[in-house]
N, C-alpha and C positions, 0 to 999 in steps of 0.2 A: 699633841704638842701644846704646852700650855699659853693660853694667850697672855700676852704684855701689855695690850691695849689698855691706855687712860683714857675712858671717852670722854673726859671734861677736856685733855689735852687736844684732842681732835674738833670739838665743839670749838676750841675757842680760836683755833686757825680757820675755822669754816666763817668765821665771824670774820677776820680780816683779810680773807682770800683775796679779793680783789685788788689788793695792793702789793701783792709780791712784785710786781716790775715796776715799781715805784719807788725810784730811789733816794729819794727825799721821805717815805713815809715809814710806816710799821719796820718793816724791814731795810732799813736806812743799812743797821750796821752789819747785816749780812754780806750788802751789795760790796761794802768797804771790805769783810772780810775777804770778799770770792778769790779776788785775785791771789792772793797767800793760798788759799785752800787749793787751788787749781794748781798751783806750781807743785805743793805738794803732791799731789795725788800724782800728778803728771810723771813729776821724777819717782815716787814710790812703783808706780805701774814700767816706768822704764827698765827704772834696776832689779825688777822680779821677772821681767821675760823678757828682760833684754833686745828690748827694743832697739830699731836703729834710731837716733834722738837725729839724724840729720835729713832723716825722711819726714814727708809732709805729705799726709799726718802720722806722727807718729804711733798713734793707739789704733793703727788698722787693725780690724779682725774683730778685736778683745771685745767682748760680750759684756757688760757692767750692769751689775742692778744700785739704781740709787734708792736706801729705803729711804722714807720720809721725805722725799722729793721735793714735797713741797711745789710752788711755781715753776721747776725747772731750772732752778738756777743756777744749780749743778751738772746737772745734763745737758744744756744748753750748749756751755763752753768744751767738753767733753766729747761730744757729739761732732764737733769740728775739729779737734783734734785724731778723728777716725774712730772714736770706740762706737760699738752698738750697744748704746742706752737704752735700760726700761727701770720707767720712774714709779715708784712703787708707793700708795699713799692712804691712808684711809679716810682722809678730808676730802670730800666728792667735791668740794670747793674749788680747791689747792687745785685737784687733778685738772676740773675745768680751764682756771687760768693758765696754768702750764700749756695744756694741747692749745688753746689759743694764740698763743706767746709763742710753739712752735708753727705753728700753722702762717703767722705773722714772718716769719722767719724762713718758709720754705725748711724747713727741718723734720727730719725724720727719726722721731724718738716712739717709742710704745711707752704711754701710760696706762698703769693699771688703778682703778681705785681698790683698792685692797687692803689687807694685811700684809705684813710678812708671813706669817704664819701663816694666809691665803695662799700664795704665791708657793710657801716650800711646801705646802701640800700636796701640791701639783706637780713634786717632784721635778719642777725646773731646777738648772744648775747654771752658774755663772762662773767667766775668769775671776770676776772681780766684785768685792760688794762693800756698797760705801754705807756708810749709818753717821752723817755729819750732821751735830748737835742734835740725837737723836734719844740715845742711851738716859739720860739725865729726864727725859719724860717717858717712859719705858715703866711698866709697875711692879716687871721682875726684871734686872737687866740683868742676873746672868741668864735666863731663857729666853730675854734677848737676844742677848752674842749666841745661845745657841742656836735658834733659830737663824741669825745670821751665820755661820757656821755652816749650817746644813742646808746653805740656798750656795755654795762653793763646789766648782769643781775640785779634784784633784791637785793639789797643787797651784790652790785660787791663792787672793791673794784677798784678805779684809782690811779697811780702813773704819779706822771711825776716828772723830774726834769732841771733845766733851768739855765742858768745863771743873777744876780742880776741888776739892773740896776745903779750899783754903783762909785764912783773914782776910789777904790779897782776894780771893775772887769773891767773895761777902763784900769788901770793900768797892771794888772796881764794879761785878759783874753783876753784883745786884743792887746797892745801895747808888752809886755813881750809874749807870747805866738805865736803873728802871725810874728811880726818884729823884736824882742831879740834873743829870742830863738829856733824861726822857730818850733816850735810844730806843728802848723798848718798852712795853706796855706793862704798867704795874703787874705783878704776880707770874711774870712771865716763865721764871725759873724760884724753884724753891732748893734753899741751898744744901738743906739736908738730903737731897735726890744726887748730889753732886758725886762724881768719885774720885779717890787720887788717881794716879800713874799704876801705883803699884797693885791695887786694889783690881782696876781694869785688867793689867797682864795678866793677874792672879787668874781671875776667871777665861782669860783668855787661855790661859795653860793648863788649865784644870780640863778645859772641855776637847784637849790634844790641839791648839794651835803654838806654832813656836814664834814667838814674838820674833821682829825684825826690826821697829823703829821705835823712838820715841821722842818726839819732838816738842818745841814749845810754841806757839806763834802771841808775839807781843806786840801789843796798840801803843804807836810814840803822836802823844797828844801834840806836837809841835809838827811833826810831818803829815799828820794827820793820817797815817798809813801802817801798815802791819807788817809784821817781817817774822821770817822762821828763826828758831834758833833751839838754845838750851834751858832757856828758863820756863817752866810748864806751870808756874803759880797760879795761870788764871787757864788760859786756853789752850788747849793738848791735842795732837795728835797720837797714836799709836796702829803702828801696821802689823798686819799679822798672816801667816800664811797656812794654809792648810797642807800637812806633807802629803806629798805627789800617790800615789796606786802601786802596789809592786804588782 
């Protein structure tokens, strides 16, 4: 299986690892995003295996790989919600602050420092596998999605979410974000790596998954806060499922 690995990409989260739970720092605008990401994912994972949403927690059971993990910040909230997280990363950084950050927390997650393509080698299989802002630093991303693909049980369910390949997210997500506003660290994202909507299901379809979602999540500079919806100009999700075994 072909690696997707960017080792400059990996190099340069090992540089800022230390500050993934620092929500004033590097990853300021993640932390703002979590909460929108987590509803999402929350209600994606309910209404594919129909979960009871009035139980607590509701993602008992579900198995979930998070690739690109990163600090946990994903798994974190996920992990209390009942699912059985393994946070999956090739930044040996990342990984360290994470298991710290769970260990801090009495939380019980499996980090792996790896690949993905580590991990699906090993022929492990997941309900569920998320790739959030993952795809856009990837060197192949459709053997990416394949590889996320082929880390799916039967009937799993993939998430990822990415940024657009648009004027809007050129304007917002690189120009306002890395140089206006200092969100994030110069060169953070290159915009030519970006994909549309369409671009993503495309490969997502090509490789046998049948799309299920497609959503937008948008920054209101006045609320200071992020909200799902339909406009996907800058920041996107899309969910996807692998059909079930006959």
């Amino acid at each position: 299986m072909k690696n997707t690995l960017d080792k400059k990409e990996v190099d340069r989260f090992d540089i800022i690892a230390e500050y993934w739970w620092d929500r004033d720092g590097e990853f300021k605008p993640l932390h703002k995003l979590n909460p929108t990401r987590i509803l999402y994912i929350r209600e994606q994972f309910i209404r594919h295996f129909g979960c009871d949403r009035t139980l607590h927690p509701p993602l008992k059971s579900l198995a979930i790989a998070d690739i690109g993990c990163g600090g946990g910040l994903i798994a974190e909230p996920l992990t209390r919600l009942g699912a059985r997280m393994t946070g999956i990363d090739p930044s040996a950084e990342s990984i360290e602050a994470a298991k710290r950050h769970a260990r801090l927390g009495h939380l019980d997650i499996e980090y792996i420092h790896a690949t993905a393509e580590d991990v699906a080698a090993s022929e492990r299989k997941f309900d569920g596998v998320l790739a959030l802002e993952v795809i856009e630093h990837a060197s192949d991303p459709h053997a990416f999605v394949e590889v996320c693909k082929s880390l799916l049980k039967p009937g799993g369910l993939l998430i990822m979410s990415t940024l657009n390949r648009t004027a809007k997210s050129f304007a917002l997500g690189i120009v306002a974000a890395e140089y206006l506003l200092r969100w994030l660290p110069r060169g953070t994202h290159d915009w030519s790596r970006f994909l549309t909507p369409d671009e993503l299901e495309a490969m997502v379809t090509q490789l046998g998954l049948t799309p299920l979602d497609r959503s937008g999540a948008t920054y209101n500079p006045i609320t200071d806060d992020w909200s799902l919806g339909g406009d996907c100009g800058v920041n996107y999700f899309i969910s996807a499922s692998l059909p079930p075994s006959n």
